[in-house]
FISE-611998 format. One record per residue (C-alpha): residue number from 0; residue in one letter; y, x, z. Coordinates in pm, 1 decimal. Example, Ala and Ser with C-alpha at 12.3 -4.5 7.8 and 13.67 -1.06 7.14 Angstrom:
<rs>
+-----+------+----------+----------+----------+
| seq | type |        v |        u |        w |
+-----+------+----------+----------+----------+
|   0 |    A |   -450.0 |   1230.0 |    780.0 |
|   1 |    S |   -106.0 |   1367.0 |    714.0 |
+-----+------+----------+----------+----------+
</rs>
This chain:
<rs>
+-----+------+----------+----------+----------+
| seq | type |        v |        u |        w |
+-----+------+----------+----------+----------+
|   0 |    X |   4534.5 |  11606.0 |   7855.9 |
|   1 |    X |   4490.9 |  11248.7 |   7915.6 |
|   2 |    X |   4438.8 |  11084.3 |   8254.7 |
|   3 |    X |   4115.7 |  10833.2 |   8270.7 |
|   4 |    X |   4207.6 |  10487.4 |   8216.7 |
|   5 |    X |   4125.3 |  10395.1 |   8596.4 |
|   6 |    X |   4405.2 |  10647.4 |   8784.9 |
|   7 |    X |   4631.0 |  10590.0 |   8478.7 |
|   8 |    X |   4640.2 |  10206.3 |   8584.9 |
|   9 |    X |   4667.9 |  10303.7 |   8892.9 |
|  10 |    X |   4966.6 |  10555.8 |   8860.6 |
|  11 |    X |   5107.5 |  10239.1 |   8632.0 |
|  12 |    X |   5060.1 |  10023.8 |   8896.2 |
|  13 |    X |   5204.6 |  10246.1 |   9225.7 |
|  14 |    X |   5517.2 |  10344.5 |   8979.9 |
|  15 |    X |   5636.8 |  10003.2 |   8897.0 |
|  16 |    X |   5664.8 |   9888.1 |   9231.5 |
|  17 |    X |   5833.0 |  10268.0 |   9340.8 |
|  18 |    X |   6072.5 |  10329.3 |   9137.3 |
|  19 |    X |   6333.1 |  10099.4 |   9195.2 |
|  20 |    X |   6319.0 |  10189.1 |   9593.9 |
|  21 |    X |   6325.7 |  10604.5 |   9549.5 |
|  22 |    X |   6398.7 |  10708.3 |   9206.5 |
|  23 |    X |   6707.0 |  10910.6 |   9311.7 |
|  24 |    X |   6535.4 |  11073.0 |   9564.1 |
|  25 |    X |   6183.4 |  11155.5 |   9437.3 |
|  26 |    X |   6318.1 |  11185.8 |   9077.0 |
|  27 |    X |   6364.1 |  11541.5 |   8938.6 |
|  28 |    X |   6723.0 |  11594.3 |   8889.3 |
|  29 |    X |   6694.6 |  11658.8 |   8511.7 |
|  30 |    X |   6535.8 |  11310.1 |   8483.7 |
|  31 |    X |   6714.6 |  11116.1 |   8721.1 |
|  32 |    X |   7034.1 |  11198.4 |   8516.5 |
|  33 |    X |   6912.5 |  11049.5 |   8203.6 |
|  34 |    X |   6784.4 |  10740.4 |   8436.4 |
|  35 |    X |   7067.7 |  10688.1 |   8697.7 |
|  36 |    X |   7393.3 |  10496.0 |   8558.2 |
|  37 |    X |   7682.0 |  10456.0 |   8746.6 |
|  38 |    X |   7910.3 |  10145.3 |   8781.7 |
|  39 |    X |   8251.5 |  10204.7 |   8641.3 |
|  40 |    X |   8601.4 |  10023.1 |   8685.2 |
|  41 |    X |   8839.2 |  10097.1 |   8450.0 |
|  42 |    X |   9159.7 |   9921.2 |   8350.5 |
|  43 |    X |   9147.4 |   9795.3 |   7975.8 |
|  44 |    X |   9439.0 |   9589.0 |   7839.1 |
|  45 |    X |   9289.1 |   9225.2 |   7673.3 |
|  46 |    X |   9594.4 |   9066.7 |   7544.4 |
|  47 |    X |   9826.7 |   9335.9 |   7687.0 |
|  48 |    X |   9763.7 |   9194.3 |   8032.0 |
|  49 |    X |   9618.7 |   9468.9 |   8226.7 |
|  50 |    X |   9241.2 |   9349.2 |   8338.9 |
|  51 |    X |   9001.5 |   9526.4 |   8567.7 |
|  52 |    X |   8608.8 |   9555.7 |   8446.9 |
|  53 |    X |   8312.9 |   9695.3 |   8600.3 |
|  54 |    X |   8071.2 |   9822.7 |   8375.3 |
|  55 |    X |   7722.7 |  10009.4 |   8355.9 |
|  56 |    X |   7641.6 |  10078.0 |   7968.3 |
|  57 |    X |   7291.9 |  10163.5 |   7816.3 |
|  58 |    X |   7240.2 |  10415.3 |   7539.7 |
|  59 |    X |   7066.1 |  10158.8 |   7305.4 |
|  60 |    X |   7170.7 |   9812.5 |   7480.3 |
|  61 |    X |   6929.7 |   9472.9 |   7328.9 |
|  62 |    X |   7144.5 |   9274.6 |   7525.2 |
|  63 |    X |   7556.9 |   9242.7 |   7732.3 |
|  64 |    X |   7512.2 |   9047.6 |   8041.2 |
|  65 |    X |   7940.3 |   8955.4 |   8082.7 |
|  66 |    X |   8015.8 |   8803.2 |   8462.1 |
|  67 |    X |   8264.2 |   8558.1 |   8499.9 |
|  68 |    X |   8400.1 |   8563.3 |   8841.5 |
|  69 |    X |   8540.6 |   8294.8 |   9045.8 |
|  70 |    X |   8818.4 |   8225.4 |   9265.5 |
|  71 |    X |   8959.9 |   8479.5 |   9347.2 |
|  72 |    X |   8842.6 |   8621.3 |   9037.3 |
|  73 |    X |   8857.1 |   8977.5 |   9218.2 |
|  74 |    X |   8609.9 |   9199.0 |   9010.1 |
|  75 |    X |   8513.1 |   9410.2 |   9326.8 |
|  76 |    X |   8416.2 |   9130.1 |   9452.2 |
|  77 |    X |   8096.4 |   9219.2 |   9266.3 |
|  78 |    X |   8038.2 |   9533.3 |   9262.6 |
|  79 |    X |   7675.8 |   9471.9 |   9484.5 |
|  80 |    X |   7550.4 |   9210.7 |   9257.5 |
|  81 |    X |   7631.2 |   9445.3 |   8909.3 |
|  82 |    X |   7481.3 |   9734.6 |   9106.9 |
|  83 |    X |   7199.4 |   9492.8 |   9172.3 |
|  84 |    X |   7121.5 |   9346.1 |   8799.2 |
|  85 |    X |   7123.9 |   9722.4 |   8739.7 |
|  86 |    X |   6846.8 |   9792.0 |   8957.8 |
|  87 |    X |   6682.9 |   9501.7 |   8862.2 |
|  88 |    X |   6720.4 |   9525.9 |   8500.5 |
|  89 |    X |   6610.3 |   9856.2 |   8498.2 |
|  90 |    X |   6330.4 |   9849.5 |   8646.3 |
|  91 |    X |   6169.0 |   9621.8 |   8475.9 |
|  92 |    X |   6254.0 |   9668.0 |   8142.5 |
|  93 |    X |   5955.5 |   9671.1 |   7904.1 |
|  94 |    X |   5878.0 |  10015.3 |   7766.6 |
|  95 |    X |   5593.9 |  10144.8 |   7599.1 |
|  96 |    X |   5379.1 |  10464.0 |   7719.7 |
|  97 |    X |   5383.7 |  10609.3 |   8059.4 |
|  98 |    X |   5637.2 |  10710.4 |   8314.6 |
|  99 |    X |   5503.5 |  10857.0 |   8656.7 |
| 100 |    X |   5585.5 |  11211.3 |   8579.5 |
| 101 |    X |   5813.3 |  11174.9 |   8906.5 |
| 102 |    X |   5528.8 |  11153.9 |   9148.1 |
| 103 |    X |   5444.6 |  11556.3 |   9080.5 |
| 104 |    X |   5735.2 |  11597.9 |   9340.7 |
| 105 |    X |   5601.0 |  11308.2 |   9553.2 |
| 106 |    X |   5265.8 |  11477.8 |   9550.0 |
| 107 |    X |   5267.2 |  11841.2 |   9385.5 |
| 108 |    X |   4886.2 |  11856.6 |   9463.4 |
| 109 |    X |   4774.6 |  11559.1 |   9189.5 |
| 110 |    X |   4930.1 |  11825.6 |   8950.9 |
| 111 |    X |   4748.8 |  12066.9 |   9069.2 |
| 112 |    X |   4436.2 |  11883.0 |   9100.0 |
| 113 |    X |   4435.5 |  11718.8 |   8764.2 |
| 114 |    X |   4585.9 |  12014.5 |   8535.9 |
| 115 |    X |   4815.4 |  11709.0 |   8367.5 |
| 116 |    X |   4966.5 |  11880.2 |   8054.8 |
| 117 |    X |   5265.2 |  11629.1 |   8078.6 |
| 118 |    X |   5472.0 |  11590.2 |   7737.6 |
| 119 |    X |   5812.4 |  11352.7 |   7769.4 |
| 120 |    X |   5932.4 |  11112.0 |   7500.1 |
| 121 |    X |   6252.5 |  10899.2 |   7544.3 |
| 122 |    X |   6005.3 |  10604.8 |   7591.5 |
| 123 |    X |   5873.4 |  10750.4 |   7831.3 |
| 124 |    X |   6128.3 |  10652.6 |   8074.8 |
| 125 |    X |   6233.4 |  10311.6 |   8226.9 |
| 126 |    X |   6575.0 |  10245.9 |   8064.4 |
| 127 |    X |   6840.3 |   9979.2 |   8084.4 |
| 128 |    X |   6871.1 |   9789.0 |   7815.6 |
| 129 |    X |   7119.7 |   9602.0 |   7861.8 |
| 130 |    X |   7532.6 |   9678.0 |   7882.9 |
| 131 |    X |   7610.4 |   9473.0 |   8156.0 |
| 132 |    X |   8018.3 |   9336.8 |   8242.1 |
| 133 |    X |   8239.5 |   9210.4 |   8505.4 |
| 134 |    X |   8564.5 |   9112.0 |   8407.0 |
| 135 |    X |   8848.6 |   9073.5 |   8683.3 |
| 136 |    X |   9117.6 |   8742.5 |   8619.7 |
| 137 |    X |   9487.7 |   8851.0 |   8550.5 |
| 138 |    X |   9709.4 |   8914.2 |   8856.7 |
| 139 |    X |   9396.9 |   8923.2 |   9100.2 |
| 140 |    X |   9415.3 |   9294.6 |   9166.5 |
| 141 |    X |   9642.8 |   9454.6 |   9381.7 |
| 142 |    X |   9890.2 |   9596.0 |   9130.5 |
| 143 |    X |  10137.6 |   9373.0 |   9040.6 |
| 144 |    X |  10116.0 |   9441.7 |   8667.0 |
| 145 |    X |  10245.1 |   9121.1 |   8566.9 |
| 146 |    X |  10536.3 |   9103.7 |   8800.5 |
| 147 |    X |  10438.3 |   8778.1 |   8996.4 |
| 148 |    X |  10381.7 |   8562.7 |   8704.5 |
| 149 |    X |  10140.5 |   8311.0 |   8740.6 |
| 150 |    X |   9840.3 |   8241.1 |   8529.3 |
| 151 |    X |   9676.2 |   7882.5 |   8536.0 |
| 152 |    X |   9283.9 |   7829.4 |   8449.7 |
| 153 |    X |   9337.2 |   7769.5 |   8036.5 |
| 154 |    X |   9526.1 |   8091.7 |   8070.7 |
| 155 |    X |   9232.5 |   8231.8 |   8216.6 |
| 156 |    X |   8967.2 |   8079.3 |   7990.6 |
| 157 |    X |   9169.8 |   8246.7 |   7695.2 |
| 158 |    X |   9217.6 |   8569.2 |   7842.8 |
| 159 |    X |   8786.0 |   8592.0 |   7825.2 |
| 160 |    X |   8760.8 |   8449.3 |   7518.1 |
| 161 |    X |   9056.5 |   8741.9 |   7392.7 |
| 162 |    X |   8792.1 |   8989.1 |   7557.7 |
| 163 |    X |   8514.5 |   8886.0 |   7396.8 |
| 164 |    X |   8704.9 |   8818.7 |   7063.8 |
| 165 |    X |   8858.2 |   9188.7 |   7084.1 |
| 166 |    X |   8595.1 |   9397.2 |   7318.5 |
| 167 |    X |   8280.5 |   9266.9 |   7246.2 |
| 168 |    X |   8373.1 |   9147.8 |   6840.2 |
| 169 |    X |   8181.2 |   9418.5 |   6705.4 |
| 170 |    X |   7862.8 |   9413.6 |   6903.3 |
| 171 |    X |   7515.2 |   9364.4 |   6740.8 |
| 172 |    X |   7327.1 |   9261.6 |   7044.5 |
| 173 |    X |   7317.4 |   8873.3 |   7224.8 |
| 174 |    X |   7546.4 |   8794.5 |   7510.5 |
| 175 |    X |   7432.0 |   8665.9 |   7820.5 |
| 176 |    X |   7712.5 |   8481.0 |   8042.1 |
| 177 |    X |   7692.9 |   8495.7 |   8423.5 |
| 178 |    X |   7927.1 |   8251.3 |   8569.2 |
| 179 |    X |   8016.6 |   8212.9 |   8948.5 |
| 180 |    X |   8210.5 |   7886.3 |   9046.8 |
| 181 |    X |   8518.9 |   7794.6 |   8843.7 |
| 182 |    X |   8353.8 |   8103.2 |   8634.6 |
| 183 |    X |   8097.0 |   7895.7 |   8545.3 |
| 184 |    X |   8333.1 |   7647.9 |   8370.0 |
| 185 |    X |   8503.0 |   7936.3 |   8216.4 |
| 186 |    X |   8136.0 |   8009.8 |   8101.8 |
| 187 |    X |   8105.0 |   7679.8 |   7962.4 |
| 188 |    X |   8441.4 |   7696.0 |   7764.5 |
| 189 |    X |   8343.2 |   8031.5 |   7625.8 |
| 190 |    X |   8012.6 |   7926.5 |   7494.2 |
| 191 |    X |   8160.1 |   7633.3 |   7320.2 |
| 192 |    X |   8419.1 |   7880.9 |   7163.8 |
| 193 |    X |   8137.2 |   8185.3 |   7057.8 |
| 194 |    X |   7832.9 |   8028.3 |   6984.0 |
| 195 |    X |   7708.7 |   8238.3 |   6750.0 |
| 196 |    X |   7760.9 |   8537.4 |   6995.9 |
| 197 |    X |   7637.1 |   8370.6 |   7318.9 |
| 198 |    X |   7269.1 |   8347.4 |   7368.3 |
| 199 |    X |   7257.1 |   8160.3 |   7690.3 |
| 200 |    X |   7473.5 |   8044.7 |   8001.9 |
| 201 |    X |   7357.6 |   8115.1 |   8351.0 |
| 202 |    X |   7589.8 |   7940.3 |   8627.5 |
| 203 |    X |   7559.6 |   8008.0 |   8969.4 |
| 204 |    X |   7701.6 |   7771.3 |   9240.3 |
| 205 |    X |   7880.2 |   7613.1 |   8974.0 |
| 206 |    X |   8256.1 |   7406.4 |   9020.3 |
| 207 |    X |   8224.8 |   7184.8 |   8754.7 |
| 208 |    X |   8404.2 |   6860.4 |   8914.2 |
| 209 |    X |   8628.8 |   6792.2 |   9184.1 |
| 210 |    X |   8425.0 |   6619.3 |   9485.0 |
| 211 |    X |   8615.3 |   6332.8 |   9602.1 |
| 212 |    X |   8389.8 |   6382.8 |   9919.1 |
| 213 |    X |   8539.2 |   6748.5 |  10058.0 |
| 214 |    X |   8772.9 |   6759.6 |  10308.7 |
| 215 |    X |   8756.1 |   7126.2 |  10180.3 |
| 216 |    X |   8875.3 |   7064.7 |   9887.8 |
| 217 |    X |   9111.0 |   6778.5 |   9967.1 |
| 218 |    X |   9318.2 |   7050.4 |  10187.8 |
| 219 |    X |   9313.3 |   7339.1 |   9937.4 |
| 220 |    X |   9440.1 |   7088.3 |   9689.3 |
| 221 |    X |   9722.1 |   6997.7 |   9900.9 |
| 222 |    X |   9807.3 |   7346.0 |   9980.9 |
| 223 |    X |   9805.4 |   7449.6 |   9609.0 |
| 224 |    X |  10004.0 |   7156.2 |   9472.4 |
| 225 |    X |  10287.8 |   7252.1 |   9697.8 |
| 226 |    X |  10533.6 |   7476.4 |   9605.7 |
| 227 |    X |  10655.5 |   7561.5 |   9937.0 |
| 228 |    X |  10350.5 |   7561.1 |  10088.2 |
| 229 |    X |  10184.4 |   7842.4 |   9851.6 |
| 230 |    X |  10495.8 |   8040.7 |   9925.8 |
| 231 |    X |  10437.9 |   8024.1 |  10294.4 |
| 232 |    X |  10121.3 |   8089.8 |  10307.7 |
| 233 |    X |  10114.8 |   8369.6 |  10076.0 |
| 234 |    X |  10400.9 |   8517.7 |  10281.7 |
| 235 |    X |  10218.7 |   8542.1 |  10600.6 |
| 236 |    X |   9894.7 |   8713.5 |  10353.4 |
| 237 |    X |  10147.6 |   8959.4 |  10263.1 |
| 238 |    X |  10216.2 |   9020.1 |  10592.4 |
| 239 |    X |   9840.2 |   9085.8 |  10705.0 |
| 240 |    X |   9823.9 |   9328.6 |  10393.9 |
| 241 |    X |  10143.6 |   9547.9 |  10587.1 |
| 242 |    X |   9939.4 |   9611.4 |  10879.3 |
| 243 |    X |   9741.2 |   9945.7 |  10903.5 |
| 244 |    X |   9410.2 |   9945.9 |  10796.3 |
| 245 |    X |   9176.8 |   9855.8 |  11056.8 |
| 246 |    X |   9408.8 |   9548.5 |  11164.7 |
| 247 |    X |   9402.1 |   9449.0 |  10803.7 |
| 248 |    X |   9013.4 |   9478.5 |  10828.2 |
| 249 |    X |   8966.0 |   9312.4 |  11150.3 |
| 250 |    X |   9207.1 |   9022.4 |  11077.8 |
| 251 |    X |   8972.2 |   8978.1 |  10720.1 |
| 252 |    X |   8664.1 |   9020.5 |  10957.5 |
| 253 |    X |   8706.0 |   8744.8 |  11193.1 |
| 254 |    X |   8920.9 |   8513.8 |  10956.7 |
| 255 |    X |   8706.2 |   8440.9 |  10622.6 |
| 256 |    X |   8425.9 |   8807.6 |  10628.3 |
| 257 |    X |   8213.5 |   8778.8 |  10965.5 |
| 258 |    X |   7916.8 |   8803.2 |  10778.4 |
| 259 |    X |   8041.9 |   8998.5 |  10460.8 |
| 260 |    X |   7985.6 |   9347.7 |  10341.8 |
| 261 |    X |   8150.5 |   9642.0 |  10340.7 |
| 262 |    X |   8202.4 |   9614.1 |   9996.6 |
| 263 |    X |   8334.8 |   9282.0 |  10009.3 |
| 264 |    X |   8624.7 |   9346.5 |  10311.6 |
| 265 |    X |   8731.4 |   9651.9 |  10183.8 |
| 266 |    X |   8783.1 |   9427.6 |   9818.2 |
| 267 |    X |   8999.2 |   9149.6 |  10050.9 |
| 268 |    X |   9133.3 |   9417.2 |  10168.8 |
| 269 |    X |   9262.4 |   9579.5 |   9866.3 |
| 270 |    X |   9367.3 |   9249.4 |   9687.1 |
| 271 |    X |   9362.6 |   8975.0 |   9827.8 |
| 272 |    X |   9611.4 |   9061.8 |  10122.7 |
| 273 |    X |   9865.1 |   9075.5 |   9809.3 |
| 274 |    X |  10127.8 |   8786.1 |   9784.9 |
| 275 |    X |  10152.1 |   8766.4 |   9418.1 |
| 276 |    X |   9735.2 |   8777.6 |   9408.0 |
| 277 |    X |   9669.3 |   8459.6 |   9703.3 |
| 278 |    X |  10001.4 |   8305.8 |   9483.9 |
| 279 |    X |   9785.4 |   8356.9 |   9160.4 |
| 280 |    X |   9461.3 |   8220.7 |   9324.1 |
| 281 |    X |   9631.8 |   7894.5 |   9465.3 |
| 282 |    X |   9833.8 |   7780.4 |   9158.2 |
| 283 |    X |   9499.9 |   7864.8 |   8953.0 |
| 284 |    X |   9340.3 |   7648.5 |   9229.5 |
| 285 |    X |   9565.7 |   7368.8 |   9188.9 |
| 286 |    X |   9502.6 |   7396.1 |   8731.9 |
| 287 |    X |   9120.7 |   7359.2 |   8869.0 |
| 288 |    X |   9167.8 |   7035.3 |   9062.1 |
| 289 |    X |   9396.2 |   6921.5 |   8740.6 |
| 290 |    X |   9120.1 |   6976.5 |   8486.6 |
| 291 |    X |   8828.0 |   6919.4 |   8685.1 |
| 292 |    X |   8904.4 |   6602.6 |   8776.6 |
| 293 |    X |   8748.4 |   6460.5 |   8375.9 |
| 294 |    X |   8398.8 |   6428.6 |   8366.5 |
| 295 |    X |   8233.1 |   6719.1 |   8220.5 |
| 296 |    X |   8177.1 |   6732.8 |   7818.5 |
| 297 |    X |   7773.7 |   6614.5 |   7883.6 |
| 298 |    X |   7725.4 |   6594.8 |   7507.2 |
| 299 |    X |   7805.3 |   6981.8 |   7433.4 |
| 300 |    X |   7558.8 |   7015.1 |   7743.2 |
| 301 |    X |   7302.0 |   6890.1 |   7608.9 |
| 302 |    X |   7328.1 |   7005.0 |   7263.6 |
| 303 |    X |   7303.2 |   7341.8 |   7466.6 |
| 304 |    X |   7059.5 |   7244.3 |   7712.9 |
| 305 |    X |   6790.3 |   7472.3 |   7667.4 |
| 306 |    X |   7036.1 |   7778.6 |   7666.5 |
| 307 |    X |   7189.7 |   7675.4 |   7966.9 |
| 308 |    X |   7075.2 |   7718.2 |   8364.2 |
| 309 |    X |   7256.1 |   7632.7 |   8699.0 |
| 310 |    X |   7163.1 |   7753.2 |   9050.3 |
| 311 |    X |   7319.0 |   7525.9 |   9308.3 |
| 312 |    X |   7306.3 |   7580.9 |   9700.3 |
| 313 |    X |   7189.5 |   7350.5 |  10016.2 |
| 314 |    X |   7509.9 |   7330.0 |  10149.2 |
| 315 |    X |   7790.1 |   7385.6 |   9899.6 |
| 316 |    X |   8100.1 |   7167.6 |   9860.5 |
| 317 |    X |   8186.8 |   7341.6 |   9499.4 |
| 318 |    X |   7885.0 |   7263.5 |   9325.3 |
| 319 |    X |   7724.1 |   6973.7 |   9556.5 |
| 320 |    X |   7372.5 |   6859.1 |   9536.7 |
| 321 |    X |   7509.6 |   6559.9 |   9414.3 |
| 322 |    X |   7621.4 |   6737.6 |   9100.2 |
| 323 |    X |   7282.1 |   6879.4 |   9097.5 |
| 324 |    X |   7157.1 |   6557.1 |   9047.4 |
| 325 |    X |   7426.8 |   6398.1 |   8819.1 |
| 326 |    X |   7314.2 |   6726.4 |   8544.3 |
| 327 |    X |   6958.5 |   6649.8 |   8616.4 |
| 328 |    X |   6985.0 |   6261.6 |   8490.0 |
| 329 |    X |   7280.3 |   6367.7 |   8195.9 |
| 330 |    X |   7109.5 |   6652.7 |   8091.1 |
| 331 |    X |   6748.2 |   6677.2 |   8141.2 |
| 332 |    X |   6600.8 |   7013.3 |   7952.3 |
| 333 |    X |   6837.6 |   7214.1 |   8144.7 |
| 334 |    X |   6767.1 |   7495.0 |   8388.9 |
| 335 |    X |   6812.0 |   7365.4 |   8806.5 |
| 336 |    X |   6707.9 |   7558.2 |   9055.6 |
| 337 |    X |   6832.4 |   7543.5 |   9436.4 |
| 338 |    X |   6910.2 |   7848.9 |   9672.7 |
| 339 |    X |   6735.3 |   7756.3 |   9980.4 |
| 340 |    X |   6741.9 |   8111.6 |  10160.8 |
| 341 |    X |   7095.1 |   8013.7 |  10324.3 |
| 342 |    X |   7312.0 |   8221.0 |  10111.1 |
| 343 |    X |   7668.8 |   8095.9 |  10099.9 |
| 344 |    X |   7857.2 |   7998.7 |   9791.3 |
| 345 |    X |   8037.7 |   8319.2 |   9837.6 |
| 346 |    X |   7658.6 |   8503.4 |   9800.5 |
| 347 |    X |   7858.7 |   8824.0 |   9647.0 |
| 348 |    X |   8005.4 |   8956.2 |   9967.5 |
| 349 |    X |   7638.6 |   9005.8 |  10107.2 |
| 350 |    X |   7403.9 |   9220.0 |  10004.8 |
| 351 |    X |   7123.8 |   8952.0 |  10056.0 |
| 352 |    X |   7314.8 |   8740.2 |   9859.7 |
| 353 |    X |   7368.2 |   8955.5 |   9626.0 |
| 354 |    X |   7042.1 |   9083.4 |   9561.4 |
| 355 |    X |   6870.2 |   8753.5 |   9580.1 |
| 356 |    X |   7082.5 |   8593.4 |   9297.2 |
| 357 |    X |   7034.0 |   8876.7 |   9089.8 |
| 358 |    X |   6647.7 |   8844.6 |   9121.6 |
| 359 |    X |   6721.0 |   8453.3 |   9014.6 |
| 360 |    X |   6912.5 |   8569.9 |   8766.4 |
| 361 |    X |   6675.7 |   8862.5 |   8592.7 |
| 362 |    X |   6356.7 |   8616.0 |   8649.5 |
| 363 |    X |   6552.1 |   8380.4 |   8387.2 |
| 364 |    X |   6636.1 |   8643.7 |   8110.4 |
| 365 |    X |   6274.2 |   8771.0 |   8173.4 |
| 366 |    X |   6155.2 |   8414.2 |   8073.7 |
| 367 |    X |   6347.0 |   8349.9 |   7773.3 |
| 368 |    X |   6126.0 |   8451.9 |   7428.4 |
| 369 |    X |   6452.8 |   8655.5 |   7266.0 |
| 370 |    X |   6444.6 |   8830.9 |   7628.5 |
| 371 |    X |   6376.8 |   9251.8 |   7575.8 |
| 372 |    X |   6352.6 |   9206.5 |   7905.0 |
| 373 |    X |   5945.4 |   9173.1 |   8053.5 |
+-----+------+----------+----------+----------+
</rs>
């Protein structure tokens, strides 16, 4: 039996906005399993370095979202921003026919009430459509699987493009790259490399030059370039990452996490409290400052333009709003947009920041005419 067009708008209506918030309560279990993925991290060897990725994989994916992280390039790092395109993703992704059978356990008595003979098709159901990817850097987890070697940024920038080359070779479906930082250079690099496999470029507080202006910047440079220094100081890490737990978390707290997430201290935690992970992240910090300090390739930019978007923040010494500026005169047709909630460059250690990039992020695949996204 079908409803009348005015409660089945209605129903429409009240479940688009609902699910997202209390699908795995109000869901009935058989249905909430075919709905609810999980995030998974699993080790996978990309050019027999061993390489952590988070994951959540669709049945029938249009589309691979692949996150490139920063620095640190610590996948866990993430884990509230995947879980977030997830929820995001999912919920809106456009499906054909009807899917409010879950309000029967909301509200037993509209069953009763309406006699709905209910009959379930797989479209019925608000799916993911897309596989969605976080790959971790080499040597920024806590197992020292490489035995303290140290990887600069071109080694980095290869090992995604061996991921994508070996992983992802065989897909049919676009890729979507989600850059964070130095990740969105990596970003950059790998969409130069695959162009026939990347469909667009998304890159959020972007490092994409070295500001002469940072004092930031200036000191991490020195630190890195030094030898001695990057010893010592990943010494005394090491030392924090010896202590028993809730020192280790306190000291991580106060230091670098007062306003971070669970998620997020429990992920410095793990790996960053490491010596041969902070000796990783410094001499890839000094290859940064070596490279970044050209101009960046403006022509491939704009050939690219209209597959390519950049968030930038108020208050960001990585990706100034003087860069901002700079990409808006060298590159005109390309996607700005400014953060100006008061999220911090590091926006994946909150769950506001989180959450509020990966709206930014959804509302730009939504908007793009090869999007299956709607």
């Amino acid at each position: 039996m079908q409803l009348p067009s005015s409660v089945n708008c209605s129903l429409q209506s009240f479940h688009t906005g609902l699910l997202g918030r209390c699908y795995r309560s109000t869901c009935p279990s058989r249905f909430r399993m075919a709905l609810a993925n999980h995030v998974n991290l699993r080790l996978s060897n990309v050019s027999s370095y061993a390489t952590e990725l988070l994951e959540i994989r669709a049945e029938d994916p249009k589309l691979h979202v692949l996150v490139i992280p920063g620095n640190p390039g610590i996948v866990s790092f993430y884990t509230d921003f995947v879980e977030s395109l997830y929820e995001l993703l999912r919920g809106t992704a456009s499906i054909t026919g009807k899917s409010w059978f879950y309000l029967f356990d909301l509200f037993p008595l509209i069953y009763l009430y309406l006699n709905v003979k209910l009959s379930l098709h797989a479209d019925c159901l608000n799916i993911l459509l897309c596989d969605i990817t976080a790959i971790g850097h080499i040597s920024h987890t806590r197992k020292n699987w490489e035995r303290g070697r140290l990887f600069s940024l071109q080694e980095q920038i290869d090992h995604k493009l061996d991921f994508i080359k070996h992983e992802l070779e065989n897909i049919q479906v676009p890729i979507l790259l989600v850059g964070h930082s130095i990740g969105s250079y990596i970003s950059i690099e790998i969409f130069r490399r695959f162009p026939e496999k990347v469909m667009y470029c998304v890159g959020l507080y972007p490092f994409l030059v070295l500001n002469q202006n940072s004092h930031w910047q200036s000191m991490i440079g020195k630190i890195a370039s030094s030898r001695i220094v990057s010893v010592a100081l990943s010494s005394i890490v090491a030392v924090f990452g010896l202590l028993p737990r809730w020192s280790s978390k306190f000291i991580v707290t106060k230091c670098i996490g007062k306003s971070w997430c669970s998620t997020a201290i429990e992920a410095a935690c793990d790996h960053m409290l490491q010596y041969h992970v902070m000796r990783n992240v410094l001499y890839m910090a000094m290859t940064e400052f070596e490279k970044l300090s050209e101009k960046p390739d403006w022509a491939f930019m704009r050939e690219k333009q209209n597959n390519l978007a950049f968030l930038f923040g108020i208050d960001d010494h990585w990706g100034p709003l003087s860069m901002f500026e700079e990409i808006s005169k060298q590159v005109p047709e390309v996607g700005l947009s400014i953060e100006r909630e008061g999220h911090t460059h590091a926006f994946c250690c909150t769950e506001a920041g989180s959450l509020w990039v990966s709206q930014y992020v959804v509302s730009l695949i939504k908007n793009q005419k090869w999007s299956p996204i709607k």
